[in-house]
MARKEKE-423627 format. One record per residue: residue number from 1; residue in three letters; x, y, z of N, C-alpha, C in turn. Coordinates in steps of 0.2 Angstrom, whole numbers, plus 5000, padded with zeros to 4 digits. Atoms other than C-alpha are relative to their C-alpha. Layout:
NUM:ala:X:Y:Z:X:Y:Z:X:Y:Z
...
***
This chain:
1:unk:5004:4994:5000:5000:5000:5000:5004:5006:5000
2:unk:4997:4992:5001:5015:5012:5004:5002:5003:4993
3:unk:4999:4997:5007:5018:5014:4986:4998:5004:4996
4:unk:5005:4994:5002:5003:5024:4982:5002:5006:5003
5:unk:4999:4995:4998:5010:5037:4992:5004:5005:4997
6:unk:4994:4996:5005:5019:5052:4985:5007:4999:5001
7:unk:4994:5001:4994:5036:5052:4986:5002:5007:4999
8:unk:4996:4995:5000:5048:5065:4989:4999:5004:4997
9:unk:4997:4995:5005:5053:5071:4976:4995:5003:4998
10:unk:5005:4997:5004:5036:5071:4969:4996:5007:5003
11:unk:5004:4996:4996:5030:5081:4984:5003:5007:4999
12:unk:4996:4994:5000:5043:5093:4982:5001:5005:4993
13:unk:4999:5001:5007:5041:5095:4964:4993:5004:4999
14:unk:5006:4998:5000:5023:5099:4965:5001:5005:5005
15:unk:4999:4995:4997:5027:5111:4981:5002:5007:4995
16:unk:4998:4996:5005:5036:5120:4967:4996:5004:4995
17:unk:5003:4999:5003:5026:5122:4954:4992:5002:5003
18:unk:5008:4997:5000:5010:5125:4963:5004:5010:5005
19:unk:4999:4994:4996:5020:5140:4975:5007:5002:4999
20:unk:4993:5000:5003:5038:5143:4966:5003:5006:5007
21:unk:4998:4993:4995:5047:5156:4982:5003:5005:4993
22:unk:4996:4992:5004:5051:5174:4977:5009:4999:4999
23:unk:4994:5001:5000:5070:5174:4971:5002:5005:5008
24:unk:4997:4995:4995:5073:5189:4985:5001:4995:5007
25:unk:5004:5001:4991:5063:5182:5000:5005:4993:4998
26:unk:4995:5008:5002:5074:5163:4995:5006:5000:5003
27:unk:4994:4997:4999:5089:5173:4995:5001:5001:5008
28:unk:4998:4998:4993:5088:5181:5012:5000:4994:5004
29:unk:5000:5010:4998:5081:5162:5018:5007:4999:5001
30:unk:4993:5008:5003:5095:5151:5012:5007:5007:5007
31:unk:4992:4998:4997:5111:5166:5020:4997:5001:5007
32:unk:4999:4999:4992:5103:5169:5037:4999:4994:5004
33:unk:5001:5005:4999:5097:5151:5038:5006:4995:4999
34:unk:4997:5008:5003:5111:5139:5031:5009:5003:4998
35:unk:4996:4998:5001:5124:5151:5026:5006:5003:5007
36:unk:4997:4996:4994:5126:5163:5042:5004:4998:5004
37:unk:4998:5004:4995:5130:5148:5053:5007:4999:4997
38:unk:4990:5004:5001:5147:5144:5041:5004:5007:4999
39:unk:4998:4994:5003:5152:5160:5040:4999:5007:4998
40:unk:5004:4996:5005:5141:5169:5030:5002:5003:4993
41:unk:4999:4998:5007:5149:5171:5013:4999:4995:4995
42:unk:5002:5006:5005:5145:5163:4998:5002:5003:4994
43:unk:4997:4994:5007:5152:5167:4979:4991:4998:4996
44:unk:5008:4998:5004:5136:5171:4966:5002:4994:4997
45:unk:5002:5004:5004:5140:5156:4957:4997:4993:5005
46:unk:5002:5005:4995:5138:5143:4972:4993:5002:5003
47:unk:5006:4996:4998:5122:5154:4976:4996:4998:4995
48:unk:5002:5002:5005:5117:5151:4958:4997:4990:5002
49:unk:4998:5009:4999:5121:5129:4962:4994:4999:5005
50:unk:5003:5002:4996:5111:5130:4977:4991:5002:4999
51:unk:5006:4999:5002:5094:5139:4970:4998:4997:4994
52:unk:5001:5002:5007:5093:5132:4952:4997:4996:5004
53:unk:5003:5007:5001:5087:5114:4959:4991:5005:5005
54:unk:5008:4998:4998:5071:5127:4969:4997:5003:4994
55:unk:5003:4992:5006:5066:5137:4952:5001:5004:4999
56:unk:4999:4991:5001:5076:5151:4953:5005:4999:4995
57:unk:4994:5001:5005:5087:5153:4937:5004:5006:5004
58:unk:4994:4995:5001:5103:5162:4934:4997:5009:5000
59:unk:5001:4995:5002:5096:5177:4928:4994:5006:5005
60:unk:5004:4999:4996:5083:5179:4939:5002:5002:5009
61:unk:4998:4998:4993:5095:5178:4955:5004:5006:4998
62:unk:4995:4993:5001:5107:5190:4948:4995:5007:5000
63:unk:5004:4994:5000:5094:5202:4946:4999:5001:5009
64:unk:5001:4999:4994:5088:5198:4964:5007:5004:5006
65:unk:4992:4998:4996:5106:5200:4972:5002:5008:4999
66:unk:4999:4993:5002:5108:5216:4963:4995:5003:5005
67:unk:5001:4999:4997:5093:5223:4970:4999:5001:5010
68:unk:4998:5001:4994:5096:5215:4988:5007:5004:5002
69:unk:4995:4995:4997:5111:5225:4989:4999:5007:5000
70:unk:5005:4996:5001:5102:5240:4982:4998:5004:5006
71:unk:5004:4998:4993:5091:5240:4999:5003:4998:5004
72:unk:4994:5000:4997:5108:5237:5007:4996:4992:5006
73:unk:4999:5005:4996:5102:5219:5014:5006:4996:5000
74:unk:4994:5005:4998:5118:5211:5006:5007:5004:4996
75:unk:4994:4994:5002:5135:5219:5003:5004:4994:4994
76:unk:4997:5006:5005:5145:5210:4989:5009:5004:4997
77:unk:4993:4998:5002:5165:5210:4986:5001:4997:4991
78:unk:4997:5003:5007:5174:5208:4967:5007:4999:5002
79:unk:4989:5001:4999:5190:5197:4967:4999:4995:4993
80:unk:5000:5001:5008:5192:5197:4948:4994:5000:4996
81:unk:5009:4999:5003:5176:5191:4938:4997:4998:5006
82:unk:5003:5006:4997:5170:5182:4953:4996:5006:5006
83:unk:5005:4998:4997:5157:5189:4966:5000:4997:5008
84:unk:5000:5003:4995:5156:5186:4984:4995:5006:5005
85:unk:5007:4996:4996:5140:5190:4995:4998:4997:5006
86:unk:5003:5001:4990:5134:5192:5014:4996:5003:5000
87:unk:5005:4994:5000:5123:5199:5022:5003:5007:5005
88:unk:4996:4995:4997:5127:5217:5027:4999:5001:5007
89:unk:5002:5002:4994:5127:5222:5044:4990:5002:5001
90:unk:5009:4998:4998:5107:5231:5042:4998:4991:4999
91:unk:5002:5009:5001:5104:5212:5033:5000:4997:5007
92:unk:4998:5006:4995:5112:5202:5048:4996:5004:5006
93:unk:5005:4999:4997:5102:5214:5059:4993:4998:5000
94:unk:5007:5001:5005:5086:5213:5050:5000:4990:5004
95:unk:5001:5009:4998:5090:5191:5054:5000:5000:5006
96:unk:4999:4998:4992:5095:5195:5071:4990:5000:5003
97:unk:5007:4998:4999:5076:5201:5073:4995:4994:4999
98:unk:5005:5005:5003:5068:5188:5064:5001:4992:5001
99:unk:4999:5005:4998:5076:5174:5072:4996:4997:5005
100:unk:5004:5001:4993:5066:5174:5087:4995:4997:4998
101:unk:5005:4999:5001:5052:5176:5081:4998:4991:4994
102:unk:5000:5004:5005:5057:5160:5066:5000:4995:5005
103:unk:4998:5007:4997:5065:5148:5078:4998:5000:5006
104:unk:4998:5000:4992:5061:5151:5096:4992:5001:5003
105:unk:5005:4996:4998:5042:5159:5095:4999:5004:5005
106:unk:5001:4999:4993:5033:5166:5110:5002:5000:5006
107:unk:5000:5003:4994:5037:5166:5126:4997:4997:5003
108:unk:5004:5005:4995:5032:5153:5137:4995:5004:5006
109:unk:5005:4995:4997:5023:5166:5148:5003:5006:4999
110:unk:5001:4993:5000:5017:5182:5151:4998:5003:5003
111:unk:5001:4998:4992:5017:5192:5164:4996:5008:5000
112:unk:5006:4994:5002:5002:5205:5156:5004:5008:4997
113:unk:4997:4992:5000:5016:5219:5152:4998:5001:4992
114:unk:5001:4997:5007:5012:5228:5135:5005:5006:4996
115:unk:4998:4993:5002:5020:5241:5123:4996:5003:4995
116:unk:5005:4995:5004:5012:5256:5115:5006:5004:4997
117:unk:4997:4996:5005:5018:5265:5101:4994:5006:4998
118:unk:5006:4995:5002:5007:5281:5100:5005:5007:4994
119:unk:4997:4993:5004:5010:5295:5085:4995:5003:4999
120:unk:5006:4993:4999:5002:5311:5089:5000:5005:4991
121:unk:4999:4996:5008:5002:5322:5071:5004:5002:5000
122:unk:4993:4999:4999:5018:5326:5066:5001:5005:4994
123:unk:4997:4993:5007:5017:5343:5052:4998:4998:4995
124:unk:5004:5001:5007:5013:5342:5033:5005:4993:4998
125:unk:4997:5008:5005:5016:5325:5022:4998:4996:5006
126:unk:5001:5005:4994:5012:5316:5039:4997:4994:5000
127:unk:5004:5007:5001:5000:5304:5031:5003:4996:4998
128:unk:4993:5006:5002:5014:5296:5021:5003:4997:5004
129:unk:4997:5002:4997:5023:5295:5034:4998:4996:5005
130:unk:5005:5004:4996:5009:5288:5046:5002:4992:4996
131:unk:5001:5006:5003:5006:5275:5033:5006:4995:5001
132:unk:4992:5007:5002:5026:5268:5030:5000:5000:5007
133:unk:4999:5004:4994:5028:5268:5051:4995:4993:5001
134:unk:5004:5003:5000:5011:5261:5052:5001:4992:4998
135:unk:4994:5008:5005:5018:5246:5039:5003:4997:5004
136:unk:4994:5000:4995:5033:5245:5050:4999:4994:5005
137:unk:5002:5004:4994:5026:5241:5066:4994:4993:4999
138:unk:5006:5007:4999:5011:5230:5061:5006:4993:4998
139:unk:4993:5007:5002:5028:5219:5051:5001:4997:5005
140:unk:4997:5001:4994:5035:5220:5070:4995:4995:5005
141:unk:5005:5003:4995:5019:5212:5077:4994:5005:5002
142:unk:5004:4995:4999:5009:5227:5081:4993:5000:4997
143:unk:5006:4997:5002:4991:5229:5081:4996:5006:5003
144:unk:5004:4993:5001:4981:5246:5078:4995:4998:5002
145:unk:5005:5001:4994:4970:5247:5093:4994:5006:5000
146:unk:5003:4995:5001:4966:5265:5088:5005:5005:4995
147:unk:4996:4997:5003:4971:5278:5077:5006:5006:5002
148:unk:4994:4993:4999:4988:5285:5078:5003:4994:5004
149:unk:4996:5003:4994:4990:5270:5094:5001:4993:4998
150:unk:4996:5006:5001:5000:5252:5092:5000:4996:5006
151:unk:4998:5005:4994:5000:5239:5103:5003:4993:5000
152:unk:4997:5006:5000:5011:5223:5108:5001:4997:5007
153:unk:4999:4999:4993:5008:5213:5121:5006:4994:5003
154:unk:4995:5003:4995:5025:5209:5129:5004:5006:4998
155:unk:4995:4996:5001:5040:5219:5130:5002:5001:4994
156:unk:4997:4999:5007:5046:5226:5112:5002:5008:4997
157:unk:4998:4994:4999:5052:5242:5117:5007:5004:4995
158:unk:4996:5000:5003:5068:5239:5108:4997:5001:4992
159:unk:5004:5002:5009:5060:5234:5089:4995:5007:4997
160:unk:5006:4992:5001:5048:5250:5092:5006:5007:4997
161:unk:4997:4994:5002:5061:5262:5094:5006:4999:4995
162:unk:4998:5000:5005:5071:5255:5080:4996:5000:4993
163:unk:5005:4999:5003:5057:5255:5068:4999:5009:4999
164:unk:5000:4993:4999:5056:5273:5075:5006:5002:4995
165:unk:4992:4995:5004:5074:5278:5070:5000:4999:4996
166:unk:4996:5001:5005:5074:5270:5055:4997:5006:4996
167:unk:5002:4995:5002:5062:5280:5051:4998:5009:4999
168:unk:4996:4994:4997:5069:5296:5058:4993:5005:5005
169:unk:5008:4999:4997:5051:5298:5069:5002:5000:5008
170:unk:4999:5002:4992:5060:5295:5086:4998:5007:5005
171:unk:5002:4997:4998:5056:5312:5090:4992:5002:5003
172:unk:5006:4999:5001:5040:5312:5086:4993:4996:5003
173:unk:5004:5006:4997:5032:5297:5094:5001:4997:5008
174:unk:5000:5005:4994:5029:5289:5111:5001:4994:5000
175:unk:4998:5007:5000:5037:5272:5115:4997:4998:5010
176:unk:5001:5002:4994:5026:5266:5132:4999:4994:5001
177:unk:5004:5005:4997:5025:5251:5145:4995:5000:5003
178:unk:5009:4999:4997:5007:5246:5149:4999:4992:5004
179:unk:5003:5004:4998:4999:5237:5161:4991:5000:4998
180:unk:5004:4999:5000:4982:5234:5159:4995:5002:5009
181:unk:5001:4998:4993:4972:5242:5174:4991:4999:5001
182:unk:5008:5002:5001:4951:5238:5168:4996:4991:5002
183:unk:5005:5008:4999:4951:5218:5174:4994:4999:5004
184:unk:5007:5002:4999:4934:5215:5177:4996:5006:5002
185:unk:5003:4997:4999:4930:5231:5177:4998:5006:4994
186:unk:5001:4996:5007:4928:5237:5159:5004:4996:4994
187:unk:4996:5001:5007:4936:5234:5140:5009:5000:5002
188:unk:4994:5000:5002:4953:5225:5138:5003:5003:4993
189:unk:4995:5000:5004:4966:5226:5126:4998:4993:4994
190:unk:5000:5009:5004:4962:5207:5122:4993:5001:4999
191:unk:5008:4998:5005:4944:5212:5118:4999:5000:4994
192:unk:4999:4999:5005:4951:5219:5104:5002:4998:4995
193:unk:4998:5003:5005:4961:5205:5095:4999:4999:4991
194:unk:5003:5001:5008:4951:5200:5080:5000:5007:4997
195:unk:4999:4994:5002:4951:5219:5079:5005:5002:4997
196:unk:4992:4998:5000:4969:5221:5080:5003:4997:4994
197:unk:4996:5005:5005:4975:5207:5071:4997:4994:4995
198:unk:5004:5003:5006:4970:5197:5057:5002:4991:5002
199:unk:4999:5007:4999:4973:5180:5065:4996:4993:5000
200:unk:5002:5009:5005:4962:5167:5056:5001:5000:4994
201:unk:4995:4999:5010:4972:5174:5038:5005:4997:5002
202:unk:4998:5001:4999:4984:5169:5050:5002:4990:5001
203:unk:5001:5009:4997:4979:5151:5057:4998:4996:4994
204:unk:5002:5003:5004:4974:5148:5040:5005:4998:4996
205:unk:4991:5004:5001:4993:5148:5034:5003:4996:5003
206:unk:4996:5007:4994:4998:5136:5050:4998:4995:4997
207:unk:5003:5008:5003:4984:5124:5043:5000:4997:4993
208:unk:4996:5003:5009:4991:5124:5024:5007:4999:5003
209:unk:4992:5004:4998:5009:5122:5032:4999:4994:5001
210:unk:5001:5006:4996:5003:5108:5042:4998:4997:4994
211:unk:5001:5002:5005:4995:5101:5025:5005:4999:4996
212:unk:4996:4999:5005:5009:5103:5015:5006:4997:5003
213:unk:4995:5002:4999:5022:5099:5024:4999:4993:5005
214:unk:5000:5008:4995:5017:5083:5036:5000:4994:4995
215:unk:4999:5005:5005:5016:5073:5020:5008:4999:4999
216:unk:4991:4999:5001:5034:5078:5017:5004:4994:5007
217:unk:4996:5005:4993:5040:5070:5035:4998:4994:4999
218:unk:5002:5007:5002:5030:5054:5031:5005:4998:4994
219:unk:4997:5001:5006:5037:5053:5013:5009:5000:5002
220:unk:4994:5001:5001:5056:5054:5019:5003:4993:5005
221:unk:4999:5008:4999:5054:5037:5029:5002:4996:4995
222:unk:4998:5005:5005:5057:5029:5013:5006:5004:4998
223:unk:4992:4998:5003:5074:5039:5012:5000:5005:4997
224:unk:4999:4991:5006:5080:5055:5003:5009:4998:5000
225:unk:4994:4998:5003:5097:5061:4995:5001:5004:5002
226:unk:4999:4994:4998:5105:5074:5003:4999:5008:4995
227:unk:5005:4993:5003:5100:5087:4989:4993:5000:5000
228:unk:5008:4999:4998:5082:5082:4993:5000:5001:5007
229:unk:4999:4999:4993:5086:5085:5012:5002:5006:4999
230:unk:5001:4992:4997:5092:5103:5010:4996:5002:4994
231:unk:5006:4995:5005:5080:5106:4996:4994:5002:5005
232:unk:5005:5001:4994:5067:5101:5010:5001:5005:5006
233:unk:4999:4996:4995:5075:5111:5023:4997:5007:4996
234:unk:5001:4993:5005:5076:5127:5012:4994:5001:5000
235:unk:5007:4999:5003:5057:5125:5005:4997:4999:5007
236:unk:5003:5002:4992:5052:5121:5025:5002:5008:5001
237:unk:4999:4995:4997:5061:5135:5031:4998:5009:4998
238:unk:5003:4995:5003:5056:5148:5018:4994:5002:5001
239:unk:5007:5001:4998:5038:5144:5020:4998:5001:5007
240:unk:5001:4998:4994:5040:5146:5038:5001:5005:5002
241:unk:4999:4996:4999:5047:5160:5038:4998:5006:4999
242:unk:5004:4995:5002:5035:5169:5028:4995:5001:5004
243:unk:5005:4999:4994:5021:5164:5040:5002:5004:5006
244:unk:4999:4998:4992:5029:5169:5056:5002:5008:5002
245:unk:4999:4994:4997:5034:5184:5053:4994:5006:4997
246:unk:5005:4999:5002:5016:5189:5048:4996:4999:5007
247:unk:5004:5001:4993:5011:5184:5066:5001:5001:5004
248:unk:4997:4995:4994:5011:5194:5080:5001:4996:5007
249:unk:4996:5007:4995:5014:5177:5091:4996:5004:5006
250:unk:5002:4999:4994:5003:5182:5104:5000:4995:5006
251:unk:4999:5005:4995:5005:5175:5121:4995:4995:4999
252:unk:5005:5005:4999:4996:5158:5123:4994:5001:5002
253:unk:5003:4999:4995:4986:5165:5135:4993:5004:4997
254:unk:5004:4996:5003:4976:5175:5123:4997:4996:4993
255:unk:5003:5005:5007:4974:5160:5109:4994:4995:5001
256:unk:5003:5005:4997:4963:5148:5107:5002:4995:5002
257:unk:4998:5005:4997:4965:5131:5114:5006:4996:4993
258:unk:4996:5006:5005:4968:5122:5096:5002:5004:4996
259:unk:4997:4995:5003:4977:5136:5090:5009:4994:4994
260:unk:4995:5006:5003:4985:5127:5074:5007:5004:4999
261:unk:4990:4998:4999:5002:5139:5075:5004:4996:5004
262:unk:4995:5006:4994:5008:5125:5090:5001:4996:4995
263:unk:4999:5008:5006:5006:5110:5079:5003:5001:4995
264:unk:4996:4999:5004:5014:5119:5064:5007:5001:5002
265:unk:4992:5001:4997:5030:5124:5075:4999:4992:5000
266:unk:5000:5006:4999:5028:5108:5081:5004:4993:4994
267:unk:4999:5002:5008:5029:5100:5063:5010:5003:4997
268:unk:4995:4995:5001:5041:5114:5058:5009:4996:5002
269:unk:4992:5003:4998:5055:5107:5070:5002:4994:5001
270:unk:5000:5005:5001:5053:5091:5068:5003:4997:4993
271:unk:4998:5003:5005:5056:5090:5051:5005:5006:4999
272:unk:4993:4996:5001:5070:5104:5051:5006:4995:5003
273:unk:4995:5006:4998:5079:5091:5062:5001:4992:4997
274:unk:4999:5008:5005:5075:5076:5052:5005:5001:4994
275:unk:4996:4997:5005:5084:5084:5036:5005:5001:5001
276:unk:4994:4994:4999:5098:5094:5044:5006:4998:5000
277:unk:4993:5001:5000:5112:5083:5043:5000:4998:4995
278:unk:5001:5004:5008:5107:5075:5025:5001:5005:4996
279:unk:5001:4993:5003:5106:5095:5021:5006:5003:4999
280:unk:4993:4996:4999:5123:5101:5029:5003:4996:4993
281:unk:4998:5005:5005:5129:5084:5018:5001:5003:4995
282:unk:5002:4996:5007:5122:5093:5003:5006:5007:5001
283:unk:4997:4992:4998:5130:5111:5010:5008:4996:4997
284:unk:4993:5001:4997:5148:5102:5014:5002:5000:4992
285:unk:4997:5002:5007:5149:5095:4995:4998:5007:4997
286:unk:4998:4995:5006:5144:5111:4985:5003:5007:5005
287:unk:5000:4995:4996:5151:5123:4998:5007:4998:5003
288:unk:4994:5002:4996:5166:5114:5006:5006:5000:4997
289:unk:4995:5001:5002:5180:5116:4994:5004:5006:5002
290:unk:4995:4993:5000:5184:5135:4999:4997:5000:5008
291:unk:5000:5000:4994:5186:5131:5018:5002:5010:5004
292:unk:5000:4992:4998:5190:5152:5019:4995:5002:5000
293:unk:5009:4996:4999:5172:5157:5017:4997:4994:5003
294:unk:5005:5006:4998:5164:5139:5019:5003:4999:5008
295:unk:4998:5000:4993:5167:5140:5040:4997:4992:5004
296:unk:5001:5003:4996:5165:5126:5053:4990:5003:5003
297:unk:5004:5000:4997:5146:5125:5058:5000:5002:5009
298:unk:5000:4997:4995:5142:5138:5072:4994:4996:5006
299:unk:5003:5006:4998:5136:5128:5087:4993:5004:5004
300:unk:5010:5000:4998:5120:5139:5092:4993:4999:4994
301:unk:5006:5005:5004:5111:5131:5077:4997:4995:5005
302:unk:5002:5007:4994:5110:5118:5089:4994:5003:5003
303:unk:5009:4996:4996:5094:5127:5098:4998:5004:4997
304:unk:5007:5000:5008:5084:5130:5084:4996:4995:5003
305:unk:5005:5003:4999:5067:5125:5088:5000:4996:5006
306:unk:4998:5005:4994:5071:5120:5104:5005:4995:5002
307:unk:4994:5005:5000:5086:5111:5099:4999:4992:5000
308:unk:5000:5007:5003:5088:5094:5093:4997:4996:5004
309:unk:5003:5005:4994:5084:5082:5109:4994:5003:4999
310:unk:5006:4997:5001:5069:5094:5110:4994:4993:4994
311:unk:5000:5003:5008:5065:5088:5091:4999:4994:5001
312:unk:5000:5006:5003:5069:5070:5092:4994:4998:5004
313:unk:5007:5004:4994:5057:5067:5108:4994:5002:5001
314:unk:5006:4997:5003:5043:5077:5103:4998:4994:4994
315:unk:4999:5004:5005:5044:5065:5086:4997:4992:5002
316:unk:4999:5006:4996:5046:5050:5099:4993:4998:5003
317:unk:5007:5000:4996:5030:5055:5109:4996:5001:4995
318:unk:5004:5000:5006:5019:5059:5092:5000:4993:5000
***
């Protein structure tokens, strides 16, 4: 009977074709994900070697690379014809940020504390300006409680007033911590969710993740090749990375019971550890001749997703 099932390749093949990723958003993927940890340099032709087998051609990277430098995500050295790219420090920032949020989610509690981002009117052109903060902050997890007011509940005091600066607004805006002070005796903040944030557009990407990739973890029972192991991680990790940082990761306490974002982590780091040494495998052979940029795996990949033992005994328990 198992033979009627899809396999691998077919899953992943089909993954492709029905959702091919953006060259850009891939790019970023792959160097904070798989790159960062050896180093983080890569020459454009072995960048080329590693997205071709997802759908990204030649011509299509080089364009995106260009741009990516462009928006100063990635800086790029010439030694001769040849090409060699990181990500810059804004880039390696930018991952800094988004790691938490990828690999580590929510915290485990919540001890009711909030931040508020409020912008009182700031002069002419301000609606423009309104709108690109406004953008900003909802990226950073922020929901619009009120006009002009942001709210996030846990501490992110930092990510607010950088958001602020970047957009030269720090003047201009309040950065406060809130407790809430109306329990049982009037409107919370959590009243407002559905309001704030758009989180069943949300849950309903966790429950196409969990669709789309739980086939995948069954299907590599009957084995994989290490270029379908880091194709799987990449395509796993890209996809997830789109979702989460689209999700304002609200504490537990404010979810529903069968909030399908657990079980897609869940999923998530289960098969990021199933792959990840049949993947490096993949990495070490196109990546391992120029031991000067190809560097030793850095050892806090190890706690990703809770870290491997995590992984294996989650797995064990399922």
């Amino acid at each position: 009977m198992h033979d009627t099932q899809p396999t691998l390749q077919h899953l992943i093949h089909a993954l492709l074709e029905r959702d091919p990723p953006r060259a850009k958003s891939l790019c970023v993927t792959l160097l904070g994900d798989a790159i960062e940890p050896h180093g983080g340099s890569i020459w454009l032709s072995h960048l080329i070697e590693l997205v071709t087998p997802l759908g990204i051609n030649e011509r299509l990277l080089r364009t995106s690379v260009f741009r990516l430098v462009a928006q100063d995500w990635l800086q790029s050295e010439r030694h001769g014809r040849r090409s060699l790219y990181r990500l810059s420090e804004h880039g390696k920032e930018l991952t800094r940020q988004a790691s938490g949020r990828i690999y580590e989610g929510s915290p485990p509690q919540w001890q009711g504390d909030w931040t508020l981002v409020v912008l009182p009117r700031f002069g002419n052109g301000s609606l423009s300006k309104r709108s690109e903060v406004r953008r900003e902050l909802i990226w950073a997890g922020f929901g619009a409680i009120a006009p002009g007011i942001f709210a996030l509940p846990r501490n992110q005091t930092a990510p607010a007033h950088k958001v602020l600066s970047k957009l030269k607004l720090s003047a201009k805006a309040l950065v406060l911590g809130a407790h809430e002070m109306n329990q049982g005796k009037g409107l919370l903040i959590s009243d407002l969710i559905a309001q704030c944030w758009d989180l069943e557009g949300v849950a309903q990407q966790y429950r196409n993740f969990s669709e789309t990739f739980g086939p995948m973890l069954t299907a590599i029972d009957n084995g994989m090749r290490p270029s379908q192991a880091y194709a799987l991680r990449a395509l796993t990790l890209h996809e997830w990375r789109r979702i989460v940082l689209h999700d304002p990761q609200l504490p537990r306490q404010m979810l529903p019971q069968d909030w399908p974002g657990h079980a897609a982590r869940e999923l998530c780091g289960v098969l990021y550890w199933r792959v990840f040494d049949l993947a490096e495998a993949h990495l070490d052979e196109v990546l391992g001749q120029d031991p000067l940029h190809y560097q030793t795996l850095q050892p806090y990949v190890h706690e990703r997703f809770g870290g491997r033992n995590k992984s294996s005994r989650s797995q064990a328990a399922a």
